[in-house]
N, C-alpha and C positions, 0 to 999 in steps of 0.2 A: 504493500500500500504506500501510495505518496502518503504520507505524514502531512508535509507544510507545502501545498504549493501556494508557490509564489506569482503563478501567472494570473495576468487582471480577466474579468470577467465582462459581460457583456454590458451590463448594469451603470447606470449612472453611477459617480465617484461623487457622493458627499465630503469625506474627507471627517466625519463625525467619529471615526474607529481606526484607532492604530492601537499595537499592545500599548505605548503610555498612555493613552487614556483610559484603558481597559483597567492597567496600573495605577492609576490616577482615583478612577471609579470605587476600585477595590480600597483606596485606604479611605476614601470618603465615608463608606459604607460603615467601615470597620470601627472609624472614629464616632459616626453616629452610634454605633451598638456599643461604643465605651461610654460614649455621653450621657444613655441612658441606664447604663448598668450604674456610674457612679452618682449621678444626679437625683433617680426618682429608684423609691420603693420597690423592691421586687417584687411586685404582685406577680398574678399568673398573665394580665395581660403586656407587663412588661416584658416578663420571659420569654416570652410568641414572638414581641416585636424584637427582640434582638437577638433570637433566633432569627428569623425573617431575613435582620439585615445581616446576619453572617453570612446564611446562604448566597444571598446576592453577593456581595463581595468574594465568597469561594467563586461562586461563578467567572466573575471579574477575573480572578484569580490565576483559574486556568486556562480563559481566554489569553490571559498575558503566555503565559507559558506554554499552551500549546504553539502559537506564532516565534515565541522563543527560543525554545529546547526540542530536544529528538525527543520526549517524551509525549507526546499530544496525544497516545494512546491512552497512557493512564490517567492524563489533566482530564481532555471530554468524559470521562467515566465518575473523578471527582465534579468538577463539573454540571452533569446532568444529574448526578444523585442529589447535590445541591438544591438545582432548581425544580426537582419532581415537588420536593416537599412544600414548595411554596403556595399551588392551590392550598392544601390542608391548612397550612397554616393562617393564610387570608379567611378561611373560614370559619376558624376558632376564633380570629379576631374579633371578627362578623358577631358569633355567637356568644361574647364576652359581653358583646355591648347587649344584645337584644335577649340573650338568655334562650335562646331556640334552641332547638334542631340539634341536637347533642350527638342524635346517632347520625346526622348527614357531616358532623364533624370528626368522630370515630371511625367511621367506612372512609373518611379520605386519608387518615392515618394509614387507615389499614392498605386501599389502595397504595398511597405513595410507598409502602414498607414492598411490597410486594411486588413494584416497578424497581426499586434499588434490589432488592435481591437478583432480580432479574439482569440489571445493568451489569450487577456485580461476581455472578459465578453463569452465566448463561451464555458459552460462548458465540451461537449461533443468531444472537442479536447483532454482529459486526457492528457495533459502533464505531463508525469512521468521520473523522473532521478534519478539515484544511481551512488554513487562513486565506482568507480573500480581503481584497483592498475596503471593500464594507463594512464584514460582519466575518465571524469563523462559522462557516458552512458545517452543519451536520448531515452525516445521512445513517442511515439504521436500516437490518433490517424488514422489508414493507410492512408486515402482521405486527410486528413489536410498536412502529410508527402508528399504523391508524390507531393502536387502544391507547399507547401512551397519549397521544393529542385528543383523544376521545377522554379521556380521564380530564387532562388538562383543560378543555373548551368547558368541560361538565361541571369542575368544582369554580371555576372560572364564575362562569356563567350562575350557579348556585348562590356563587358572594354577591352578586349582583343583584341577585332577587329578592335574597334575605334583607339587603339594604333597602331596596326599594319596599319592600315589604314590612318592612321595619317605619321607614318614611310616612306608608301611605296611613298604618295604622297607631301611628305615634306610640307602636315599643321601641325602648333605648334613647340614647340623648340625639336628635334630628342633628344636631350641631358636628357630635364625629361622625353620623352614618355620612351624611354628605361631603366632608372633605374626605371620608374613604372612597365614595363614589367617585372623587376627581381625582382621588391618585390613583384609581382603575385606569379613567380615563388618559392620562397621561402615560401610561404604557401600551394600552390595547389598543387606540384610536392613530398613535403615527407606525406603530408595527404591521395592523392589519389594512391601517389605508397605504400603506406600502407593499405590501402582498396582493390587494384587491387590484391596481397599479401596476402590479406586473413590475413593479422598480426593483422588488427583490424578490429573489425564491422561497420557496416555502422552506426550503433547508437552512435559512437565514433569518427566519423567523424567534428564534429562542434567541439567538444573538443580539436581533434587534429590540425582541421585548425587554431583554434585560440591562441593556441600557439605555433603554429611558425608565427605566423601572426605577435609577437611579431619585427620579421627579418624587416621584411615589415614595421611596424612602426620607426625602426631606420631609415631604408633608405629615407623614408619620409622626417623624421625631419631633418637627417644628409645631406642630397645630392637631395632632389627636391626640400623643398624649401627655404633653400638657393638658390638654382637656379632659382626657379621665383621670388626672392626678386631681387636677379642682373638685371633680363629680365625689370622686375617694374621700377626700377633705373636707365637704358637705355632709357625706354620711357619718363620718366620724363624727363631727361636734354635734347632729340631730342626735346620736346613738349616745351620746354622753348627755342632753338634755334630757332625755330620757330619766 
C-alpha cells in the first residue's frame, strides 16, 4: 500500500489543511480539555466534554503523523477509534442536559465499542489512508464503511433531534441545547455542503468534519459549559435553602 501519497488531487486546493494545522488543531483541542479539567468541577458532564475534546485532538493527532511518518497504518486506526466515539459521546451530552433517552445513549456506547474492536483486531476491514493537499483520505473496507457511516449519520442525527426535541418541549436549559445545535452546525453544514458539491470525496469527509469540528469545541468550552456550571451553582444554593 502507498502509505503517504503525495500527489495532488483533482479537487479545488483551499489551502485550510497541512499537518501544522492539523498540529496546531491538536494542541488547541488539548489545551481546551486542560482548561476544563482545571477550571470547572468534574461533574459527569464535564468528563464527556473532555473526553470529546481528547478524541478530537487524537484525531488531529494522527492526521499530523500519518502525513509525517511511515507509520499512517497504525495513526488512521488511532485515529478513527478516536472519532467512532464521538457520536456516543454528543449524545450523552445531549442527554445530561434533557435527562432522556438513557438507552439511545448506552446502544451508542455499545455501538462505538464494537466498531473499535473491529478497527482494532479485524484485519479484513483494510483500513487505508493517504495525505492529500485537502484532507487525509480514508478508505475501508465497502460492508465495514456503509455500517460505520450508518452508525455515524444515526447517532449524529439522534443528537439533533433530542435537541430539537428538547427545544420544542422546553426539557433542559433552551440556552445550551441551542449553542449545541450550532456547534453541530459548524461541522456538519461546511463538511456535507462540500461533499453534496462534489468539492470533496466522500473519503474526505471525516477529515473534513473534524476540523471544523474544531468551531464546535470552542463553543463547548467557551458558552455551554460555562452555562451548566451556572445551572450547577443555582441548584446548589436552592438545595441549601432548602
Amino acid at each position: 500500500m502507498d502509505i503517504i501519497n503525495k500527489s495532488k488531487d483533482k479537487d479545488i486546493t483551499f489551502f485550510c489543511f497541512t499537518p501544522l494545522v492539523s498540529l496546531a488543531t491538536f494542541f488547541i483541542e488539548f489545551a481546551l480539555a486542560l482548561l476544563v479539567f482545571l477550571k470547572y468541577r468534574q461533574t459527569l458532564f464535564n468528563k464527556i466534554s473532555i473526553a470529546t475534546l481528547i478524541c478530537l485532538g487524537l484525531f488531529q493527532l494522527s492526521e499530523y503523523f500519518i502525513c509525517t511518518t511511515n507509520y499512517a497504518d497504525f495513526w488512521i486506526k488511532v485515529g478513527y477509534v478516536a472519532i467512532t466515539f464521538l457520536p456516543a459521546f454528543g449524545v450523552h451530552l445531549i442527554t445530561a442536559i434533557t435527562r432522556k433517552h438513557d438507552v439511545l445513549m448506552v446502544s451508542g456506547y455499545l455501538a462505538a465499542l464494537l466498531f473499535t474492536a473491529a478497527i482494532i483486531f479485524v484485519p479484513g476491514i483494510n483500513l487505508q489512508t493517504s495525505c492529500q493537499p485537502n484532507y487525509v483520505a480514508v478508505a475501508m473496507e465497502n460492508r465495514f464503511s456503509i455500517a460505520h457511516t450508518s452508525y455515524y449519520a444515526f447517532y449524529v442525527f439522534a443528537g439533533l433531534f433530542l435537541l430539537w426535541n428538547g427545544l420544542r418541549k422546553g426539557i433542559g436549559d433552551s440556552k445550551e441545547e441551542k449553542w449545541l445545535l450550532i456547534a453541530y452546525a459548524t461541522f456538519l453544514i461546511p463538511s456535507e455542503g462540500l461533499a453534496l458539491l462534489r468539492m470533496i470525496s466522500n473519503s474526505a469527509v471525516p477529515s473534513v468534519m473534524c476540523g471544523f469540528a474544531v468551531l464546535a469545541a470552542i463553543i463547548l468550552v467557551l458558552v455551554v459549559i460555562p452555562r451548566q456550571a451556572q445551572l450547577e451553582s443555582r441548584k446548589k444554593k436552592k438545595s441549601k435553602r432548602k
